[in-house]
Structures are given as structure tokens and as C-alpha cells.
FILUMDO-834365 format. One record per residue (C-alpha): x, y, z; residue in three letters. Coordinates in steps of 0.02 Angstrom, whole numbers, plus 50000, padded with zeros to 5 digits. Each point is the difference from the previous one (the first is absolute). Layout:
N
XYZALA...
END
This chain:
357
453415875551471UNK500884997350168UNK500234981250031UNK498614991450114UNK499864986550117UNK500254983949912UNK500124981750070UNK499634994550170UNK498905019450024UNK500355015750086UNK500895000050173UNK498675002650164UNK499675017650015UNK499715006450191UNK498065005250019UNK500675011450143UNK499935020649959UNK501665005549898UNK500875012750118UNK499305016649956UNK501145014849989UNK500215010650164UNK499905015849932UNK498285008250010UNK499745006849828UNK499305017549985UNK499635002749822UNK500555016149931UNK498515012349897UNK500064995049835UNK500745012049876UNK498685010249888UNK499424992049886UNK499125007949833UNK498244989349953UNK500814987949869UNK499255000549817UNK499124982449997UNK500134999949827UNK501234993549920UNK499774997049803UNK500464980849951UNK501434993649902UNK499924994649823UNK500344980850016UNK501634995049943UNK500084998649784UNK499274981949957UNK499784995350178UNK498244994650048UNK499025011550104UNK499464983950107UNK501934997750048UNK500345015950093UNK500844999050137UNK500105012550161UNK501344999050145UNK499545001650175UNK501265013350053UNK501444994650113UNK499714982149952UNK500144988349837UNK498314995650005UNK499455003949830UNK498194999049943UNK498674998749897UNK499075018750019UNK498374987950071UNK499984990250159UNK498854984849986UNK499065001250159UNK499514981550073UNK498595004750118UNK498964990049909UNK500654984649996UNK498994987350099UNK498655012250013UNK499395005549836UNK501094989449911UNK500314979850033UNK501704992449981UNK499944997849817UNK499245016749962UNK501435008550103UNK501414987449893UNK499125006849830UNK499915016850049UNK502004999350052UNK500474992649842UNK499205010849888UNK500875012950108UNK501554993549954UNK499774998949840UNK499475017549978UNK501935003950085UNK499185002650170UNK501534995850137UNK499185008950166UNK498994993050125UNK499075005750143UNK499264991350130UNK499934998550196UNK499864986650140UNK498315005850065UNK499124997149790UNK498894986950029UNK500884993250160UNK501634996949895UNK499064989049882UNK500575014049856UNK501824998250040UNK499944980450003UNK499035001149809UNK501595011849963UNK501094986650058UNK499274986549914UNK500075010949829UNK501795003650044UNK500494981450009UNK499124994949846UNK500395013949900UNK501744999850061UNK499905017849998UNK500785006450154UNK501675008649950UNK498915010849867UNK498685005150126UNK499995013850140UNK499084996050113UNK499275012150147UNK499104992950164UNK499195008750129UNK500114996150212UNK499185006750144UNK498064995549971UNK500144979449993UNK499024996850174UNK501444985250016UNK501225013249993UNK499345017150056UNK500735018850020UNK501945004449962UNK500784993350174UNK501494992549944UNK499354981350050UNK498455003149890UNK501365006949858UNK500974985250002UNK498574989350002UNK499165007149855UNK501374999849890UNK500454981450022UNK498234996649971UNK500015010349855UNK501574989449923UNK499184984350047UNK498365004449911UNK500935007249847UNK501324985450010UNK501505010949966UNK501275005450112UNK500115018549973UNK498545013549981UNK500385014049885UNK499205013350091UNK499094998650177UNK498745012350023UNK499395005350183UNK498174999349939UNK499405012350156UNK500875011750111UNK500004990850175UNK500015016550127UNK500424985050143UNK501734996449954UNK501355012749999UNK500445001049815UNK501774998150031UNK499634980250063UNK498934998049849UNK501405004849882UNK501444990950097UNK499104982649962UNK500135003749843UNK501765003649996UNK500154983250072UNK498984991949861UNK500965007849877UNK501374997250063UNK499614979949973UNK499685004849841UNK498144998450014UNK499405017849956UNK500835008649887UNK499085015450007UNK498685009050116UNK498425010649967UNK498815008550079UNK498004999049942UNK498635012050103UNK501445012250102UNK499735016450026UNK501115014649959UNK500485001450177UNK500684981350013UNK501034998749840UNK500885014350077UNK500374994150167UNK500544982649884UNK501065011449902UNK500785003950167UNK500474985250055UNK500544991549822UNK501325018050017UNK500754988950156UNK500274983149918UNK498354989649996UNK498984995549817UNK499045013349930UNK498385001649898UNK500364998849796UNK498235003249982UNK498165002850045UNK498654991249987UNK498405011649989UNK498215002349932UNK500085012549861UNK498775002649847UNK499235008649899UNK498604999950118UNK501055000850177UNK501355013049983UNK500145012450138UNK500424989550127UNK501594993149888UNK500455021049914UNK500245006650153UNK501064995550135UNK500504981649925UNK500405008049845UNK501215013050070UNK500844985850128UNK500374987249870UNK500655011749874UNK501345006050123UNK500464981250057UNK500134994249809UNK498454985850041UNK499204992949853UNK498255000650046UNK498844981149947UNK498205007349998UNK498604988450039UNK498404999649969UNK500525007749847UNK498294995849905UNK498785006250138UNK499494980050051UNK499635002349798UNK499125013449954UNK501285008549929UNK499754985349887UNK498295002949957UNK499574983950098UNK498325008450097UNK499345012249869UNK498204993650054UNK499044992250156UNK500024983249885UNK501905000549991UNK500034996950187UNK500264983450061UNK499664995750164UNK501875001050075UNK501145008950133UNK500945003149833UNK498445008149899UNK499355008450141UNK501575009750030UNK500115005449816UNK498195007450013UNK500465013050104UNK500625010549864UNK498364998149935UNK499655018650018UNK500115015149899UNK501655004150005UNK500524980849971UNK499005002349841UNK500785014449930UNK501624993650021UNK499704982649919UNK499295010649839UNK501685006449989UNK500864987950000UNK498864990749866UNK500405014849898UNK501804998450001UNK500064980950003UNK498875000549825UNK501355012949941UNK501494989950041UNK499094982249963UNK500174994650169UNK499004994750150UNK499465011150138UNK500954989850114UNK501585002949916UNK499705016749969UNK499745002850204UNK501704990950029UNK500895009449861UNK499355015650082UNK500904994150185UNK501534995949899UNK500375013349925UNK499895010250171UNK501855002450072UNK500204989450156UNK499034983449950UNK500994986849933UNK498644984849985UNK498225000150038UNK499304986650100UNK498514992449890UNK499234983350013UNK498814989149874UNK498844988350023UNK500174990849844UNK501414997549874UNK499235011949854UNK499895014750134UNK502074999350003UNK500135006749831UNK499425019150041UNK500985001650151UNK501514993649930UNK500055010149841UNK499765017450090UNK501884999949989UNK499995004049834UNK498565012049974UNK500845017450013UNK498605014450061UNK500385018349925UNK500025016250121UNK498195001349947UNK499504983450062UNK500845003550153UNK499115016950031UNK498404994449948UNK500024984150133UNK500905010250144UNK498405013449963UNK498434987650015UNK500804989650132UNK500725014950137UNK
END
């Protein structure tokens, strides 16, 4: 852990544009590339170690992880204060060390309950935390003023001094990239970022990042995209190839389908009358239904949950390092979490890559 800013806070930093490189970058054709076997079987975990333990490393970094990323987007919506507290500390205790959150959840009110837990838990040198910027209205877009805003909102929310890893939460088309990126070399160079992300880029972007991280400024570690069972081409195809060749872990969200993956909306009387529900019934459908019968198949063979079962299945696909799933009360924690330890055979695999293509 690099040191931080300690005592009387970080030095000023300049809300003018870093200097961009002169150069205008003309990125080469990437090599050819074969279509990557997603599937990559999962390790035995380690003799007498406890399956809820397992940790993964974000390559090029010493993050290491729990294999689950609590997502926050509930908190302060869904969940009140205390809620949100239980549901992080039976996280914990389960050995979950990853969270994800972003400055726009709830108008920041999820990273200030994050905060709060962090103080009173006194749990911030065991937790990773990950924040999104770019959607908080206060804050808007990737110019490097909005940037540098963000994050020192961000710390001041979270009260820490350093953010784990900063996530662009949208592509922002307005601001050459190159600007975006050299704020960030500013911030971490203050020691406030340690590392940067990308969430919703395309192909075509991570590229052109690539690009300019080749001439000195931070690069993506990883991707933040929507992936499941139920939302996969967009994610196999060019994403899949792009990240592959740049070593990114990819952090899918929405992991669960809004929870249906869960079995959360198996009939109109499941629904609840919520942006949250109403998103999840969309899979309502034929195909959603097959798929959800498969995986209540294989969850009653391995004595699991569906929902663990649909996060084991993400897992155990090659380029995903944690998926991003969130709970709404402290029991629902217990079936993400433990998808680290449930260990799908080949036939699994095939069977849940058939229904859901």
C-alpha cells in the first residue's frame, strides 16, 4: 500500500487541464486476434481453506479480492442507513473485502452510508473500495474540472483519503480522452487514486485508451460492463476480444438480471411496485423462463441458490474477476458471496451457455 496523505491533507491540486501530449495518436490495427474460449474451468480452493476466503487479483495491481463485488446502489434507496450497515457487516463476515459504488447512487447518499460503516467498523485498510464519477449533476462529464471535483467529493463522502479504484462510469465523447486521463494522473499522483477503470466503453475507446496509456498516462485495469446470463452478446463479442488482449479484469454488473436470475419475479405477485422490480420483469418472457429452470436444476444439484449458481456461471468464464451484485437485505448476501466456492462441471457450463445464447 503506497503511503497516503496524512496530517494537515493533500496539497491544492490545479483544476486547470493537465498538458496533453502533442503527438496526435493514430492507433495502429490491432493484431488478429482468435475468439477467446470464455471458459475457463475453476480452481479447486486451496486444501482447508474456506471457499468464502478466495481471493482474486486485479491484474497489474495488488488489489486482491473477494470473487463478488458488493454493489451499493441500493443504499438510501431500497435500503435505509441501518439496513445498508447490516447488510455490509454480514458481508464482512462472510470474507467479502470489495466494494462498489459511485457518486451519482442515490445523490452520494450510498457513499456517505459507506463512510459512516467505514468509521465505525474501522474497516478501511481491509476494504477495496471502487467509486464511480461522471454522472453526479454537481460534478458532470470527464472534463478534467468535473474529474477533480468528483473525486474530492468522493473522498469527502467516503471520509478517506485515497479511492482504490475510480471508475469513469460513462464514456464522455465531449472531452478528448487524453484530458480525461491526465487528471487522473494528477490525482494519483497525490496519492488519491490508486487505480483507474473504465465501466460502459466500447471496444473502440479502450483502444484508443490503450494508446495513449502506451505514451505515459494511467491506463484501464479493468471494465466495468453488463454481462449475464441473460445479456451476453453485447459483452462476447468485441469487449470480450479487447479486454483479453489488454489483460482487463472485467466487474460485470447487473450480474442477477435486476434479480431474476434470483428467482425474485417468478410470478405477477412477486412484483412490487418499484423502478427495481419493474426492471427485473422484463425477463419475464419465454426465454427468461427457460433459463431460470436451468439454473434451478443445477442449483438443486449443487445445494445452492439460483443466484449463486448465475454468479458461479460468470466466474468461471475467463476474463471476469468479480461480479458486481447488490442485496437488499442482509440474508440475500449469503448466495452471492458463496458462489466462490461452488465449482460448475463442463456440463453445467454447456448446458447454461445452450438455453441462454
Amino acid at each position: 500500500m503506497p503511503a497516503h496523505p496524512t496530517g494537515q491533507g493533500p496539497a491544492p491540486i490545479s483544476t486547470s487541464s493537465p498538458t496533453a501530449p502533442q503527438a496526435v495518436f493514430s492507433p495502429p490495427p490491432p493484431p488478429p486476434l482468435a475468439i477467446p474460449d470464455l471458459y475457463v474451468p475453476q480452481a479447486a480452493p486451496a486444501t482447508g481453506a474456506s471457499p468464502l476466503a478466495l481471493r482474486r487479483t486485479i491484474a497489474d495491481t495488488d488489489l486482491t479480492v473477494h470473487p463478488l463485488a458488493l454493489g451499493t446502489s441500493v443504499f438510501g434507496w431500497t435500503a435505509d442507513g441501518a439496513t445498508s450497515h447490516r447488510i455490509l457487516d454480514r458481508h464482512r463476515d462472510l470474507a467479502g473485502n470489495f466494494l462498489d459504488t459511485a457518486d451519482s447512487y442515490t445523490s452520494g447518499r450510498s457513499e456517505v452510508i459507506i463512510g459512516s460503516w467505514l468509521r465505525s467498523r474501522r474497516t478501511r485498510d481491509s476494504t477495496v473500495i471502487a467509486t464511480k464519477i461522471g454522472k453526479n449533476l454537481d460534478n458532470p462529464g470527464l472534463s478534467s474540472r468535473s474529474i477533480i471535483g468528483a473525486v474530492h467529493a468522493s473522498l469527502d463522502r467516503l471520509g478517506t483519503d485515497y479511492i482504490d479504484l475510480l471508475h469513469f462510469h460513462f464514456d464522455d465523447p465531449t472531452v478528448p480522452l487524453e484530458e480525461s486521463l491526465g487528471a487522473v494522473d494528477v490525482l494519483m499522483r497525490r496519492g488519491q487514486v490508486r487505480y483507474l477503470a473504465a465501466s460502459n466503453f466500447s471496444a473502440e475507446r479502450l483502444m484508443e485508451a490503450r494508446v495513449l496509456a502506451a505514451n505515459g498516462l494511467p491506463r484501464f485495469v479493468a471494465l466495468q460492463t453488463q454481462y449475464s446470463l441473460l445479456h451476453r452478446t453485447a459483452f462476447e463479442s468485441s469487449l470480450a476480444l479487447v479486454t483479453r488482449a489488454q489483460g482487463m479484469a472485467v466487474l460485470p454488473y447487473f450480474a442477477l438480471a435486476h434479480g431474476f436470475l434470483a428467482g425474485r419475479y417468478r410470478s405477477k405477485t412477486d412484483l412490487e411496485k418499484t423502478t427495481r422490480s419493474s426492471r427485473g420483469a422484463r425477463y419475464r418472457n419465454r426465454s427468461g423462463f427457460r433459463v431460470l429452470a436451468v439454473l434451478d436444476r443445477i442449483a438443486e444439484e449443487h445445494e445452492a441458490p439460483p443466484a449463486a449458481i448465475a454468479i458461479a456461471w460468470l466466474l468461471a468464464r475467463g476474463p471476469v474477476v468479480a461480479p458486481v451484485a447488490s442485496a437488499s437485505q442482509p440474508e440475500q448476501v449469503d448466495a452471492l458471496v458463496t458462489a466462490a466456492g461452488i465449482r460448475l462441471t463442463r456440463s453445467d457450463m454447456v448446458d447454461l451457455d445452450r438455453i441462454s445464447a
